[in-house]
C-alpha positions as CSV (number, residue, x, y, z in Angstrom):
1,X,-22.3,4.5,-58.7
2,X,-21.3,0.9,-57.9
3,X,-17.8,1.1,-58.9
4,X,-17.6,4.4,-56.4
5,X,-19.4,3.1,-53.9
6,X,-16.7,-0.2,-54.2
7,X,-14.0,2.2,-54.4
8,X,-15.0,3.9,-51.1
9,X,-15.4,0.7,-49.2
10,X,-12.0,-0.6,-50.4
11,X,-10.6,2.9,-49.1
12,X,-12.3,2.7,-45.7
13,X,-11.2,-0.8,-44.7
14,X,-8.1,0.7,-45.7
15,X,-7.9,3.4,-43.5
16,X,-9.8,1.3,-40.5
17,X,-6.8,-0.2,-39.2
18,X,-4.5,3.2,-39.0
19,X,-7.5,4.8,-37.7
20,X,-8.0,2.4,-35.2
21,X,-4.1,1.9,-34.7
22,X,-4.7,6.0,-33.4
23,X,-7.3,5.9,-31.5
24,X,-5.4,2.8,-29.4
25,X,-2.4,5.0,-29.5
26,X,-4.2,7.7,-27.8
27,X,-6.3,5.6,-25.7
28,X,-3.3,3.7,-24.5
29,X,-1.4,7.3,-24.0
30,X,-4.2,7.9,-21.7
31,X,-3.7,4.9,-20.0
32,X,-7.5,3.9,-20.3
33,X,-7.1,1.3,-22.6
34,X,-5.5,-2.4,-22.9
35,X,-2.8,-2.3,-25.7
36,X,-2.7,-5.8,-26.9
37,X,0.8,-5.7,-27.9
38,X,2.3,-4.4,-24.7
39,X,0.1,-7.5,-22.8
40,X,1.3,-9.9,-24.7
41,X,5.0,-8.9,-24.5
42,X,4.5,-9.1,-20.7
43,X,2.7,-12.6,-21.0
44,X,5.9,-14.1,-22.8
45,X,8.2,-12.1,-20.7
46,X,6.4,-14.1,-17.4
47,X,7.5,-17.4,-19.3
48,X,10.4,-16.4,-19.8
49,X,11.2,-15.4,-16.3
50,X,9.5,-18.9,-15.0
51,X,12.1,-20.6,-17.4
52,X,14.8,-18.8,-15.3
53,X,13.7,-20.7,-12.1
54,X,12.3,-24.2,-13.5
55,X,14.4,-25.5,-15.3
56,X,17.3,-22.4,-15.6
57,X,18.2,-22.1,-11.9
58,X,17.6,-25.9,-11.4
59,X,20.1,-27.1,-13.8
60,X,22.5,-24.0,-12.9
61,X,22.3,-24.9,-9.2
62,X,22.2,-28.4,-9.6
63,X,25.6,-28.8,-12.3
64,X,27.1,-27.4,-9.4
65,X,26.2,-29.6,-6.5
66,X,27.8,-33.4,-6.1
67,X,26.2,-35.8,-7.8
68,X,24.1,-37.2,-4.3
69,X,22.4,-33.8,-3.9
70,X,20.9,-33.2,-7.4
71,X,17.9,-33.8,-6.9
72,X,17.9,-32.1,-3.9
73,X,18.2,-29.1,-5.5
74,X,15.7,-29.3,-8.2
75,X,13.0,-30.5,-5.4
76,X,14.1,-27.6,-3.2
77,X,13.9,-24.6,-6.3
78,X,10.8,-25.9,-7.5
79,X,8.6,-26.1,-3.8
80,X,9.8,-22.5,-2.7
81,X,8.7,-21.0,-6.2
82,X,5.4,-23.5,-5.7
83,X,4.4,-22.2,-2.7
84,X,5.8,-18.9,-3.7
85,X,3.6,-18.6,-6.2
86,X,0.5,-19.5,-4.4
87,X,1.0,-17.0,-1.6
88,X,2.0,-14.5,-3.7
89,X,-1.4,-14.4,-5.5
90,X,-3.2,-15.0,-2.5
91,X,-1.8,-12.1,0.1
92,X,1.7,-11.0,-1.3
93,X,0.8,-9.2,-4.3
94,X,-1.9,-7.1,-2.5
95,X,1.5,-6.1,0.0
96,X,3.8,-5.2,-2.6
97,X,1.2,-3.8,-5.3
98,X,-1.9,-2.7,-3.4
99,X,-2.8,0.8,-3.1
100,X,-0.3,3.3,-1.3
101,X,-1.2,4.5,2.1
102,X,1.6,4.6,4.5
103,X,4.3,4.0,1.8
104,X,5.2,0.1,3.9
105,X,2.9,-2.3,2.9
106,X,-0.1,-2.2,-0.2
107,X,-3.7,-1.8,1.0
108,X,-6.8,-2.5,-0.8
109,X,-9.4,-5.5,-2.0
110,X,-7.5,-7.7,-4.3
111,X,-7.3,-10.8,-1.5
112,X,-6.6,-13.3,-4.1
113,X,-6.9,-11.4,-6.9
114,X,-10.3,-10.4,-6.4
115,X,-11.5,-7.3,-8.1
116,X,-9.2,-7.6,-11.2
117,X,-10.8,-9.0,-14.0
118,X,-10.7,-7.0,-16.9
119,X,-8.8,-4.2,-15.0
120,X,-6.4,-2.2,-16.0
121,X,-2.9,-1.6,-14.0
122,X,-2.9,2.2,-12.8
123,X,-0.1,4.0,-15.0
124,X,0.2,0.9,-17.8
125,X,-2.0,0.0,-20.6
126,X,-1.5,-3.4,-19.6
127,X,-3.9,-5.8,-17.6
128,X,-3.8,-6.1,-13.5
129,X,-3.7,-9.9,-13.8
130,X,-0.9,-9.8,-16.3
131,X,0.9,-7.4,-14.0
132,X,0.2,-9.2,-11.3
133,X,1.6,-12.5,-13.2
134,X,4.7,-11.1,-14.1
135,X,5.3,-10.0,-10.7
136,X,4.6,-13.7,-9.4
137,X,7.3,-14.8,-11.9
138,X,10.0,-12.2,-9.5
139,X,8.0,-13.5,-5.8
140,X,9.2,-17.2,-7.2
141,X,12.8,-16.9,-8.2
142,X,13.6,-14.3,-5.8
143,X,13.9,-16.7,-2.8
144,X,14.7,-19.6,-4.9
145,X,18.1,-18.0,-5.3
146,X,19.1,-18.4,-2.1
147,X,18.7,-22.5,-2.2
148,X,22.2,-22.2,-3.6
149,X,24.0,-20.9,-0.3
150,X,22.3,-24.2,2.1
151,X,22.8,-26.9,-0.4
152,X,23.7,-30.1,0.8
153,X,23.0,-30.0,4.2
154,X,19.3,-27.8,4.5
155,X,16.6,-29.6,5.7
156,X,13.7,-29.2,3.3
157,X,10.7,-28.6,5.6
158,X,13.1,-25.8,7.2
159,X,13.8,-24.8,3.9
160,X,9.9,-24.2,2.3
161,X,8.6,-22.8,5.8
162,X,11.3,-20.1,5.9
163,X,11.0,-19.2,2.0
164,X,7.4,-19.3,2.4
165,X,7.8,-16.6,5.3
166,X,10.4,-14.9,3.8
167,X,8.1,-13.5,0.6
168,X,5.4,-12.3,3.1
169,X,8.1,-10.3,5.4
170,X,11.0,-9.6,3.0
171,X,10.4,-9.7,-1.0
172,X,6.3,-8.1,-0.7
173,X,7.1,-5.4,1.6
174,X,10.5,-4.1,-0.2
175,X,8.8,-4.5,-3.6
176,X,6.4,-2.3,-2.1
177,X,9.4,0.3,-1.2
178,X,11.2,0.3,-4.3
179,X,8.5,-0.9,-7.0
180,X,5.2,-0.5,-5.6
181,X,5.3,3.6,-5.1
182,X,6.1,2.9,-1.2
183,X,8.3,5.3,0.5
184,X,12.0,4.5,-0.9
185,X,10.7,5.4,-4.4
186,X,8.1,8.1,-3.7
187,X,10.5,9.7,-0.6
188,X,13.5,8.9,-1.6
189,X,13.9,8.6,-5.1
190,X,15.6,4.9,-5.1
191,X,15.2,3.6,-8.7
192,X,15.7,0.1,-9.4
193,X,14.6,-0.8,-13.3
194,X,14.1,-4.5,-12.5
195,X,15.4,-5.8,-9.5
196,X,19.5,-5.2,-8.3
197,X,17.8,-4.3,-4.9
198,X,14.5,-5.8,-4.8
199,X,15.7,-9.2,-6.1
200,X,19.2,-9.6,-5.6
201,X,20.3,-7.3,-2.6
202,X,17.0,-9.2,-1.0
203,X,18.1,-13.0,-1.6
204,X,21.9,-12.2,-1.5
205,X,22.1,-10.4,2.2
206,X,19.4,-13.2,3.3
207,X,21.2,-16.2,1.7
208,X,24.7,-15.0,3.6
209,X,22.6,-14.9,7.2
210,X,21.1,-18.5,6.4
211,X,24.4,-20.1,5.2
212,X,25.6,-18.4,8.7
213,X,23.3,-20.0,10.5
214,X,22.7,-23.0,9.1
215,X,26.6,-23.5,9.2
216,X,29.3,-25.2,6.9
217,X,28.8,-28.2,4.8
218,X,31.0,-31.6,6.7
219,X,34.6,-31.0,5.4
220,X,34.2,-27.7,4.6
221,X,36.5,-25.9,3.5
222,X,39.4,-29.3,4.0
223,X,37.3,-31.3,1.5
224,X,37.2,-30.1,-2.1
225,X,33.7,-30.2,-3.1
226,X,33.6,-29.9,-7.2
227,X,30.8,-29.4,-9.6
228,X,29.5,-33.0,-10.6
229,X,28.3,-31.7,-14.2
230,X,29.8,-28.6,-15.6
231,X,27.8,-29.3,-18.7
232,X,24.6,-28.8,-16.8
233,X,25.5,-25.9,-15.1
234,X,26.1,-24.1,-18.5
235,X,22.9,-25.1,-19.9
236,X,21.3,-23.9,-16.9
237,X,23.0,-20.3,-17.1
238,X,22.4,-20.0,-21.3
239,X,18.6,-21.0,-19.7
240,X,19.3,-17.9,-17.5
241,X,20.8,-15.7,-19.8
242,X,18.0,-15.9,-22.8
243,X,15.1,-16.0,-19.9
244,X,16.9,-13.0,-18.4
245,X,15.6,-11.2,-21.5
246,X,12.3,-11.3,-20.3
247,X,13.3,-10.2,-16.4
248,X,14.5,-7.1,-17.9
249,X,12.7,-6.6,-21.0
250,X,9.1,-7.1,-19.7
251,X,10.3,-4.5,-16.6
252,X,9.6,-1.8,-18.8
253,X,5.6,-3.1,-19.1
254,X,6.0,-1.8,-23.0
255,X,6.5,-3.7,-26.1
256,X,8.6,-0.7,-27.3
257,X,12.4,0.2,-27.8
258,X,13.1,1.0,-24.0
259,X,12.1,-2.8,-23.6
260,X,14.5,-3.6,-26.7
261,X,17.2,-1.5,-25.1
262,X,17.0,-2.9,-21.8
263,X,17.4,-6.0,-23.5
264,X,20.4,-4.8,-25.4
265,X,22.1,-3.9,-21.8
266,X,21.2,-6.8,-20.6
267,X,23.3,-9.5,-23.1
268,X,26.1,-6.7,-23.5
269,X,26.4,-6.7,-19.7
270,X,26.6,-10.5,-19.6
271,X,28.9,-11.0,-22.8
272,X,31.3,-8.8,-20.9
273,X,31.2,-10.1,-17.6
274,X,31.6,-13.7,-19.0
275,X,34.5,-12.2,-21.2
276,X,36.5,-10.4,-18.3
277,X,35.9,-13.7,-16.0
278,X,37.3,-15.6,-18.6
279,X,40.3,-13.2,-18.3
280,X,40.8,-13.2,-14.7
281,X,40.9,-17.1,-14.4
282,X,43.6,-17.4,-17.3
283,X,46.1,-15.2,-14.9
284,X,44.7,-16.7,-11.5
285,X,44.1,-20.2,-11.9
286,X,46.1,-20.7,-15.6
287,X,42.9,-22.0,-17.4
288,X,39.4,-20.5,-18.6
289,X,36.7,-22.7,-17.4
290,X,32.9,-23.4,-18.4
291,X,32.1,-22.6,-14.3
292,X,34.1,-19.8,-14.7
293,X,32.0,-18.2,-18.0
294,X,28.7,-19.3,-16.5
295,X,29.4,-17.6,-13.1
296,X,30.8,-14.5,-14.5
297,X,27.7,-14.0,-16.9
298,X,25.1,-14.8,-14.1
299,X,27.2,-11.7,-11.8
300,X,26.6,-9.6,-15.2
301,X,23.3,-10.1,-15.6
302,X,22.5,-9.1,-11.9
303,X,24.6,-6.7,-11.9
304,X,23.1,-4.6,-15.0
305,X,19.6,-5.6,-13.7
306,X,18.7,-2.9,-11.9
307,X,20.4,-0.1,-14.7
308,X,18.7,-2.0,-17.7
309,X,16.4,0.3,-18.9
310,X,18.4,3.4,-18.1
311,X,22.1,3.2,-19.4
312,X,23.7,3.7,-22.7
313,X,25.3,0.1,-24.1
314,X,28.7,1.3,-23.6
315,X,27.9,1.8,-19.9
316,X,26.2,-1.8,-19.9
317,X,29.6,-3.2,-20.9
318,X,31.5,-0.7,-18.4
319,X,29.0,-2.6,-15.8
320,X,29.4,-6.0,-16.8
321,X,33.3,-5.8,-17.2
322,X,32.9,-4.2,-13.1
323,X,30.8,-6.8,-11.9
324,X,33.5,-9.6,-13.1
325,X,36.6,-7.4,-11.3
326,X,34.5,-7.0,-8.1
327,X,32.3,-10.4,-7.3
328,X,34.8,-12.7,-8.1
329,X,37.3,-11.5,-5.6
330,X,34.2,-11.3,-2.9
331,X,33.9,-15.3,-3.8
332,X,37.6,-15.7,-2.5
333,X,36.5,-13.0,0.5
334,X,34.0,-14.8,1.7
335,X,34.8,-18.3,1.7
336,X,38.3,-17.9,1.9
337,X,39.4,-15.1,4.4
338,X,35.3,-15.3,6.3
339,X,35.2,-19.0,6.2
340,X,31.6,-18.8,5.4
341,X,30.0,-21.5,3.7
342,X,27.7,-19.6,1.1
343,X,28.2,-22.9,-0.8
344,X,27.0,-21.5,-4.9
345,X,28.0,-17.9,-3.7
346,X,24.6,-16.1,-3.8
347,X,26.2,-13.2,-2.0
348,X,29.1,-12.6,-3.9
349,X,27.4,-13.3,-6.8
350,X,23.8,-11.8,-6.7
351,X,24.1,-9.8,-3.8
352,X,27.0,-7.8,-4.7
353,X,26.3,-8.0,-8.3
354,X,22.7,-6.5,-7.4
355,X,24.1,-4.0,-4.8
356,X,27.3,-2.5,-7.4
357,X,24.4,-2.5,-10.0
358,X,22.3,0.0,-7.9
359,X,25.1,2.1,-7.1
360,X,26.6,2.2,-10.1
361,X,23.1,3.4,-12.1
362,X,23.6,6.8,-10.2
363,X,26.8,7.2,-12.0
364,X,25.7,5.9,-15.5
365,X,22.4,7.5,-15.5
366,X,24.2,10.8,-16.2
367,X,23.0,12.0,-19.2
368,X,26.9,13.3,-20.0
369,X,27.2,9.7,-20.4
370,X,24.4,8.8,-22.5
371,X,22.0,7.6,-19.4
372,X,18.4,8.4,-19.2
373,X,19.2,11.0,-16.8
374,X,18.1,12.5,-13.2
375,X,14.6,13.6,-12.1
376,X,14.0,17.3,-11.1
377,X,16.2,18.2,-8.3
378,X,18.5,15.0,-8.3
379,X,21.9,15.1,-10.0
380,X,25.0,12.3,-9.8
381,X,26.2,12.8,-6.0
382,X,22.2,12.8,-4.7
383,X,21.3,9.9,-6.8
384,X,24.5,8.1,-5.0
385,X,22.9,8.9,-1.6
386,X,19.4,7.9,-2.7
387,X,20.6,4.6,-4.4
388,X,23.2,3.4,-0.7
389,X,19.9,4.3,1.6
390,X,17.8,2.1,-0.7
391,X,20.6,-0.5,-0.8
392,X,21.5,-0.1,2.8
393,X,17.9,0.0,4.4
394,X,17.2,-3.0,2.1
395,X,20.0,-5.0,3.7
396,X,19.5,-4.6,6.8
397,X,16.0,-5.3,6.4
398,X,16.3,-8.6,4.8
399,X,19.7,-9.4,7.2
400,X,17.6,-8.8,10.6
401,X,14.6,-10.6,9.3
402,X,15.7,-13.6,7.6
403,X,17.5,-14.6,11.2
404,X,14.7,-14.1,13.0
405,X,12.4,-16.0,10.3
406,X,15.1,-18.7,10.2
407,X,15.3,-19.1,14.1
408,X,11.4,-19.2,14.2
409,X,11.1,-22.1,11.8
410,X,14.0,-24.2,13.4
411,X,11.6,-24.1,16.5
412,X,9.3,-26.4,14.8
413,X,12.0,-27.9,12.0
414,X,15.2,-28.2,12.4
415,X,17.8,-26.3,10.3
416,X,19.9,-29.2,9.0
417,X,19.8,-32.9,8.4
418,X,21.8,-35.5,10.6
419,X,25.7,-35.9,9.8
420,X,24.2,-39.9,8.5
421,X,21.9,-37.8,6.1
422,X,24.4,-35.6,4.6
423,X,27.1,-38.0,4.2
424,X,24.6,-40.2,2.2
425,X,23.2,-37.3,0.3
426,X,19.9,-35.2,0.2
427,X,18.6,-36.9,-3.1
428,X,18.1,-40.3,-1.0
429,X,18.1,-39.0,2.6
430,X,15.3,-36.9,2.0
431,X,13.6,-37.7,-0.7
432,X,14.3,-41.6,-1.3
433,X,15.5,-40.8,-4.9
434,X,18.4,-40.5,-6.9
435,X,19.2,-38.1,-10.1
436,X,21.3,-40.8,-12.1
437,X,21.0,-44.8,-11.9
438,X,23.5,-46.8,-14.0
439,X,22.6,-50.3,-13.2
């Protein structure tokens, strides 16, 4: 009887774990229950996307600036995703992920994140705080993006009260269109896997209307203006690149092969941007460069953002070779023939990266061509249409408010520093620093 009764124990604890493993399975199916696995793939996925910001778009940013303005930079990227950060859990994530009622702006009781302790997110078997932490990761970067198109000559007070603004009346509200169930996703049918139009049609279109207004750099376009450390730059971008993994991996909120074939997109579409830059440089300007690979992976990666989790990898290639042949012409457009100083080209590289993305996924998404493929009633042509009014609405959105938000704050701070302050550099005019002392 001993021996049987050891040899039914040693069966059951057996069989615990698969029986278990089922009843999560099933649980998590229902969406009811908290699937550890899937949590913690969106906890490391929020790391990875804070990497991105501090120290990935710091150092990507900052490589490219003169040597006077480093610090600048990094001071700049870190205070907007700061106070990001801290107004995001306070107000913005109740905008963008509060319950649906007019399909604009969330609703609800989660005022700092009240009410979501051990709560799960509606539709996920993931917790509301990690959600809501993951999301905080896109609020910070998002407007940290466009430091790159005022560098050198933005004031900084200028710059954190119109970033600070700009995630209350821009990011929240759109994530709540496209992301949140509001009325471009629920009405329209706009699909955006993990941010072509939320994150990078947002901080391009905005970050061309600043560098507008905030006007061109002293010696601009007469003076050349080169990267003082190439080196940093590409660390910055491979900081990107591997942290982009998590931007697009953790959008599909499952620790599962769609989140391992999002990720797949999302290298493939960078290898071959970076590839086909490389390319286009050795016929224009006779040389490959390490700007020139770093750029061209950063306009693959936004560009496959927003079809990650919805292409085949062929079509993630087809995207990232696209994104090279169209945003680095739009650099040359828009400094050259516009004469506008978007001095790290956030529009040509994030915006239209984001917005070719977006209207490219209709295409791709066919299932002819190994994409997911169309919800009832949709097919290629009305995808198209439902992807340019998402894109389009978005634009104008974030063009018409970030001048008015940007005129607003100039009433109290002006836009730029003094022609004294810029000749000497941000690093010491503004923050009595510098990056590198050699004495």
């Amino acid at each position: 009887m001993r021996t049987f009764a050891k040899l039914c124990l040693t069966i059951a604890a057996m069989a615990a774990p698969a029986a278990a493993w089922a009843q999560d399975a099933a649980a998590d199916a229902a969406g009811d229950a908290l699937n550890s696995g899937d949590n913690a793939w969106l906890l490391v996925s929020s790391a990875l996307v804070l990497m991105m910001c501090m120290p990935g778009l710091t150092l990507f940013y900052g490589g490219l600036v003169r040597a006077k303005n480093f610090l600048s930079v990094a001071v700049q990227t870190g205070a907007v995703a700061a106070v990001a950060s801290v107004l995001w859990v306070a107000v913005g994530y109740r905008i963008g992920f509060g319950d649906v009622t007019n399909g604009f702006f969330g609703s609800g009781d989660i005022w700092m994140l009240g009410n979501t302790e051990g709560v799960l997110r509606d539709g996920y078997a993931v917790s509301e705080r990690t959600f809501s932490l993951f999301q905080l990761t896109f609020a910070a970067i998002t407007p940290a993006l466009m430091v790159g198109a005022w560098v050198d000559r933005a004031r900084f007070g200028w710059v954190i009260g119109l970033c600070a603004l700009w995630g209350l009346v821009v990011y929240a509200p759109v994530a709540h269109w496209v992301w949140g169930d509001g009325w471009l996703a629920s009405r329209m049918n706009t699909m955006d896997f993990a941010g072509g139009i939320v994150v990078h049609t947002t901080a391009g279109v905005s970050a061309l209307v600043a560098a507008m207004l905030v006007g061109k750099r002293l010696g601009f376009p007469r003076q050349l203006m080169l990267p003082h450390s190439p080196a940093l730059t590409m660390v910055g971008a491979a900081l990107l690149w591997v942290g982009w993994f998590g931007f697009n991996g953790g959008s599909a909120v499952t620790a599962d092969d769609s989140a391992a074939g999002a990720i797949i997109n999302t290298h493939l579409g960078a290898c071959m941007a970076a590839l086909v830059w490389l390319l286009i440089e050795k016929f224009k300007v006779g040389k490959p460069t390490s700007v020139g690979f770093a750029t061209g992976a950063i306009a693959g990666l936004a560009t496959i953002t927003p079809a990650a989790g919805f292409v085949a990898p062929w079509a993630a290639m087809a995207i990232g070779a696209i994104a090279a042949l169209v945003c680095f012409p739009m650099i040359q457009i828009i400094k050259g023939r516009l004469g506008i100083d978007d001095s790290l080209d956030v529009f040509a590289v994030h915006g239209v990266g984001g917005i070719t993305g977006s209207l490219l996924l209709a295409v791709f998404l066919s299932p002819t061509l190994g994409g997911a493929g169309y919800d009832e009633g949709f097919n290629m042509v009305s995808q198209l249409a439902a992807q340019a009014v998402g894109v389009g609405v978005v634009a104008i959105w974030s063009a018409i408010a970030t001048a008015v938000l940007a005129v607003l704050v100039s009433l109290a701070i002006p836009m730029r520093v003094g022609e004294d302050d810029e000749r000497e550099g941000l690093d010491l005019a503004s923050h009595g620093e510098r990056a590198w002392e050699f004495e």
